[in-house]
C-alpha positions in Angstrom: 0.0 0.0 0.0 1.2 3.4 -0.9 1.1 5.8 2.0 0.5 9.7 1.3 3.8 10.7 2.0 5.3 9.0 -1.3 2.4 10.5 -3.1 3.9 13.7 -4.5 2.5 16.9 -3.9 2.0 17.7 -7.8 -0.1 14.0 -8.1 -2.1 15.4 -4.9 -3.0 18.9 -6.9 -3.2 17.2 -10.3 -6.2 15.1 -8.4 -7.6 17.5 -6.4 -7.5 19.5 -10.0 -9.3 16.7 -11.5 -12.1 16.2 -8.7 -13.1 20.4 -9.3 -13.0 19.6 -12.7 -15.2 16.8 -13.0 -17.6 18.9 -10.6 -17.8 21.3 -13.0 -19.2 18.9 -15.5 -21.9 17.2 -13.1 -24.6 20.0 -13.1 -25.5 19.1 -16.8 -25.2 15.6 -16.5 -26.8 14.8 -13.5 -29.7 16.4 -14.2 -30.1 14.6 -17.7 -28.8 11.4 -16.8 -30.3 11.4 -13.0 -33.5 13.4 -13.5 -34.2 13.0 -9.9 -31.5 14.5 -8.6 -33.1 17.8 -9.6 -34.9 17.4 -6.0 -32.1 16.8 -4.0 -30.8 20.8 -5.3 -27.0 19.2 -5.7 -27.1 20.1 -9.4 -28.4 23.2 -9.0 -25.8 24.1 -6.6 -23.1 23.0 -8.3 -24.5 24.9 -11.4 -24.1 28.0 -9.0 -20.8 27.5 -8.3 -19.9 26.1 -12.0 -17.4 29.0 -12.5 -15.6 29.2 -9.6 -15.2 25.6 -9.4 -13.6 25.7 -12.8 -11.3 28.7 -11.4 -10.0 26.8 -8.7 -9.6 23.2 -11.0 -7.3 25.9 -13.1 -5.2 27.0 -10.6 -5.1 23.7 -8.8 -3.9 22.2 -12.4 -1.3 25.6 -12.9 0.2 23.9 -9.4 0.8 20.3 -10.6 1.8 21.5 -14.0 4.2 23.9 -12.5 5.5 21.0 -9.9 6.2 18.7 -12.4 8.2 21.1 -14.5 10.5 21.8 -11.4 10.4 17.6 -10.9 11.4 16.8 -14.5 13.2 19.7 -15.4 11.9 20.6 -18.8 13.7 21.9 -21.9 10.8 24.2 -23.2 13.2 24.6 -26.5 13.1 20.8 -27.1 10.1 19.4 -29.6 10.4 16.4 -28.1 9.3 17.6 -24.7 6.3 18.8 -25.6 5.1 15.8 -27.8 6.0 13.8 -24.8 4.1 16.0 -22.7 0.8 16.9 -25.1 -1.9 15.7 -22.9 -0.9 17.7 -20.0 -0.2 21.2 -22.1 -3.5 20.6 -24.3 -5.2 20.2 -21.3 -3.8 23.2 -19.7 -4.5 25.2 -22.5 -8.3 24.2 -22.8 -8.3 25.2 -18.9 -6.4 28.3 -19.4 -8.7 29.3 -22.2 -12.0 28.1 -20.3 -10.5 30.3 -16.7 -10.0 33.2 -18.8 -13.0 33.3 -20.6 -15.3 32.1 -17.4 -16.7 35.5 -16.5 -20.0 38.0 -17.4 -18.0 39.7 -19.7 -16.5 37.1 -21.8 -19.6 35.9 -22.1 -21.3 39.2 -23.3 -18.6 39.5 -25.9 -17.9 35.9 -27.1 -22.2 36.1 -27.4 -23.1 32.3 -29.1 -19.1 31.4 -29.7 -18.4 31.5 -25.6 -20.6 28.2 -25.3 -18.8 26.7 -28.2 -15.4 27.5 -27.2 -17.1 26.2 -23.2 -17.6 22.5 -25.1 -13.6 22.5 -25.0 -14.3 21.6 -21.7 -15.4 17.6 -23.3 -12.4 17.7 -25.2 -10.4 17.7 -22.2 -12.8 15.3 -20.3 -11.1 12.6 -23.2 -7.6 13.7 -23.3 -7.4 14.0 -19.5 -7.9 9.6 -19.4 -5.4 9.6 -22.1 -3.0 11.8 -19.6 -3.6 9.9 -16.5 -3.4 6.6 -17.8 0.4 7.3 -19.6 1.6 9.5 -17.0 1.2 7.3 -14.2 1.7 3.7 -15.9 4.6 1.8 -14.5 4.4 3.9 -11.4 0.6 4.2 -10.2 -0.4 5.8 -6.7 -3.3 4.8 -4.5 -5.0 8.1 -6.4 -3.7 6.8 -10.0 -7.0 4.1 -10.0 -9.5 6.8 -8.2 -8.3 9.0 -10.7 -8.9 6.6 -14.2 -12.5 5.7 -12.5 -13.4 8.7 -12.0 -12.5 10.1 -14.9 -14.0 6.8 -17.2 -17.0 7.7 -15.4 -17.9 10.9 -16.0 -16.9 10.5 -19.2 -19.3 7.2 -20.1 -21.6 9.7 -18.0 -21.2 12.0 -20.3 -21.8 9.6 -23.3 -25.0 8.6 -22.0 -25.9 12.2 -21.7 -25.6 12.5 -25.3 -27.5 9.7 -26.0 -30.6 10.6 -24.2 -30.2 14.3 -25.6 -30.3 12.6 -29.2 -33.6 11.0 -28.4 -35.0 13.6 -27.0 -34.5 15.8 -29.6 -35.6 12.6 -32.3 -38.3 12.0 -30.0 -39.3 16.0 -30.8 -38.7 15.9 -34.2 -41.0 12.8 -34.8 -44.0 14.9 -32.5 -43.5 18.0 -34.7 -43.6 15.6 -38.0 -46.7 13.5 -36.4 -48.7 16.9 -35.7 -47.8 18.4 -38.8 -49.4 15.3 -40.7 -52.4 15.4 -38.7 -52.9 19.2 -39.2 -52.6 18.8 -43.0 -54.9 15.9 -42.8 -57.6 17.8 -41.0 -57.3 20.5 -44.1 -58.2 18.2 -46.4 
């Protein structure tokens, strides 16, 4: 068993990173996926809090990001360091972008384009898997499994969320088709 003390402080950010993060993606989710959690007010609350949730996953990442850069001691003017590297910087990036832009204003002047550069946010959800599970093979922590389950599971959460939103909307389309028949039906 691995105690805390050999988990590094930059794997104990990059997780407490990833649990704010995957907070900020539960609102939505839940209430599609778990319609009756609307009652218990937890999505709702989170929803609240969306923003500042997503602040504090950013800054929580910029620590383990800017820990492992002191551990590994990067060559920033090497290519190969940041191919080796990609899912963390993407992923940073995406955050950066989402921190900067996660205010009244942003939104006001991004208008329709904030929620589509907001959807980066599902980008990340896949690349962050990818991340976890090559960063930490050969040398997994008791938060490396925690982290790959928790992550998988939002993620097939997510999945599912798109799902039921497709038949949903089929499900309209198909009422608008079925009523528009009958109307024309009745003209005749």
């Amino acid at each position: 068993m691995i105690s805390i003390d050999e988990a590094p402080l930059a794997n104990v950010l990059g997780f407490i990173a990833l649990v704010s993060y995957i907070a900020t993606l539960l609102p939505t989710t839940l209430r599609i996926v778990f319609p009756q959690t609307k009652e218990t007010g937890i999505p709702q609350w989170l929803l609240k809090r969306r923003r500042i949730i997503g602040i504090i996953a950013f800054f929580l990442a910029l620590g383990h990001g800017f820990l492992m850069v002191q551990k590994r001691n990067f060559d920033f003017f090497d290519i190969k360091t940041f191919w080796i590297y990609v899912q963390g910087v993407s992923t940073f990036i995406i955050f950066m972008l989402l921190s900067i832009t996660s205010n009244n204003w942003s939104v006001k002047k991004l208008k329709k384009n904030w929620k589509q550069l907001h959807k980066l946010t599902y980008v990340a959800m896949f690349i962050l898997i990818w991340h976890i599970w090559d960063k930490m093979s050969g040398h997994w922590t008791y938060l490396t499994p925690i982290s790959l389950i928790a992550t998988t599971l939002i993620t097939v959460l997510f999945i599912i969320r798109l799902w039921i939103e497709r038949q949903e909307k089929q499900q309209k389309k198909a009422t608008k088709v079925t009523k528009a028949n009958l109307a024309e039906k009745s003209i005749r």
